[in-house]
C-alpha atoms as one frame of an Amber mdcrd trajectory, in Angstrom:
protein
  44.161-146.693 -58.160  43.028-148.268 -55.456  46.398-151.007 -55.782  47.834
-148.462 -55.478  46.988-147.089 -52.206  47.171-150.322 -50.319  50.936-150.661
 -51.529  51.415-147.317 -50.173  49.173-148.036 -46.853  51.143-151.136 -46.547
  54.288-149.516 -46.979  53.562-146.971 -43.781  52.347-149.496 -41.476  55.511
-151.457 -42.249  57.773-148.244 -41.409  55.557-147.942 -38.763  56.066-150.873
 -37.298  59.612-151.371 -38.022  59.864-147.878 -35.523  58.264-149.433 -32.818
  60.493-152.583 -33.007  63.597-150.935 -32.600  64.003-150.187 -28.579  66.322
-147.380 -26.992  69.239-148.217 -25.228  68.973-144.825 -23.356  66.559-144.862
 -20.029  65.504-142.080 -17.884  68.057-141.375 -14.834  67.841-138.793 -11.714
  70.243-137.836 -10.378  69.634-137.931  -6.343  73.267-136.203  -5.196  76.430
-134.397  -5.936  79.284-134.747  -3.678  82.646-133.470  -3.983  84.961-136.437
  -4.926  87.363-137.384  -2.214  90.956-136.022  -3.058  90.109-133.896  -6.082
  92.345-131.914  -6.128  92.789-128.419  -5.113  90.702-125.721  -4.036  90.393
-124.393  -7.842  86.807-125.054  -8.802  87.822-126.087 -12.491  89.909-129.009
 -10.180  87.318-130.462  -8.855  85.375-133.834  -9.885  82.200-135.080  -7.983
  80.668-138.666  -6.934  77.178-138.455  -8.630  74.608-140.760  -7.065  72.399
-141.531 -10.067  69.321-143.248 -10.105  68.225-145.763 -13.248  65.531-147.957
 -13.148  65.608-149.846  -9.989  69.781-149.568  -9.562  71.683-146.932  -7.655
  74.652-145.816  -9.310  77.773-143.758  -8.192  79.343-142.174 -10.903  82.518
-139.897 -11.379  82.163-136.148 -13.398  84.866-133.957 -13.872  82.985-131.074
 -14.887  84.364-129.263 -18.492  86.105-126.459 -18.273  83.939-123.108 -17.940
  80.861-125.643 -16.285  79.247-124.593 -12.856  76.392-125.172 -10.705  76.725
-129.251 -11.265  76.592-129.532  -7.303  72.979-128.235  -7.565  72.024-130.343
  -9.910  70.181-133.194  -7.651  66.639-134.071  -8.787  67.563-133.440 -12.463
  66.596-136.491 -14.783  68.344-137.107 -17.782  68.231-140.019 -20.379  71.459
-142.257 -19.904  72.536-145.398 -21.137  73.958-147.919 -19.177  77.128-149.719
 -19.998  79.126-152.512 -18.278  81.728-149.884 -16.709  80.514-146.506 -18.027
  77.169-144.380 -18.504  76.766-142.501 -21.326  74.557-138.929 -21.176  74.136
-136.257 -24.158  74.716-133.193 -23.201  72.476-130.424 -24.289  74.689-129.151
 -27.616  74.116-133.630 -28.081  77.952-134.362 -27.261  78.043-137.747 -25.729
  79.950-138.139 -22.650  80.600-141.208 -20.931  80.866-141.139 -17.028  82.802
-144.152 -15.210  80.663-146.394 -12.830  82.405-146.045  -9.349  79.958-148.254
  -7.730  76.476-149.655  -8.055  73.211-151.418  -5.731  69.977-152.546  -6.293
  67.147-151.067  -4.666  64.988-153.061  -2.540  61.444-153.405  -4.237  58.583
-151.025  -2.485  56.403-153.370  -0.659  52.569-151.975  -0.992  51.145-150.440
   1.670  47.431-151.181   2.814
């Protein structure tokens, strides 16, 4: 009996531990502003696309969304924070329904490190 429950001890600190091994590629991101995306089209709102300034980490980046069909309100969506991963030339969100959509990188900048104040 008591084999028995250190096999089965060991066996849930080894799943355990194999779950905190394993890291997530997907990081917290805000999104700091919307702005309508230089010539997108016409004055239809289901036309438009928008430059997204999204911060991840400590790295600015300007992303372009072309909002779904039937989607509004994403020009009041600064100060939201989503989890994103972070590709070479894409970011990658999950939507609420858990649809992955992958946004292309338009730009990016490092932030300058916040010097402590006194």
């Amino acid at each position: 009996m008591r084999r028995q429950v250190c096999v089965v001890l060991t066996c849930i600190a080894a799943a355990c531990a194999s779950g905190q091994t394993t890291a997530s590629k997907y990081q917290p991101g805000t999104i700091m502003e919307v702005t309508p995306h230089p010539n997108s089209g016409g004055s239809n709102s289901s036309d438009k696309s928008y430059d997204i300034s999204l911060k991840v980490g400590k790295t600015m980046y300007i992303v372009w969304f072309t909002p779904p069909p039937g989607t509004v309100g994403i020009q009041y969506s600064a100060g939201q924070e989503l989890l994103v991963s972070v590709g070479s030339k894409d970011i990658t969100y999950n939507d609420m329904l858990g649809n992955s959509h992958k946004l292309l990188i338009l730009s990016r900048k490092s932030l300058p490190e916040k010097s402590a104040q006194p």
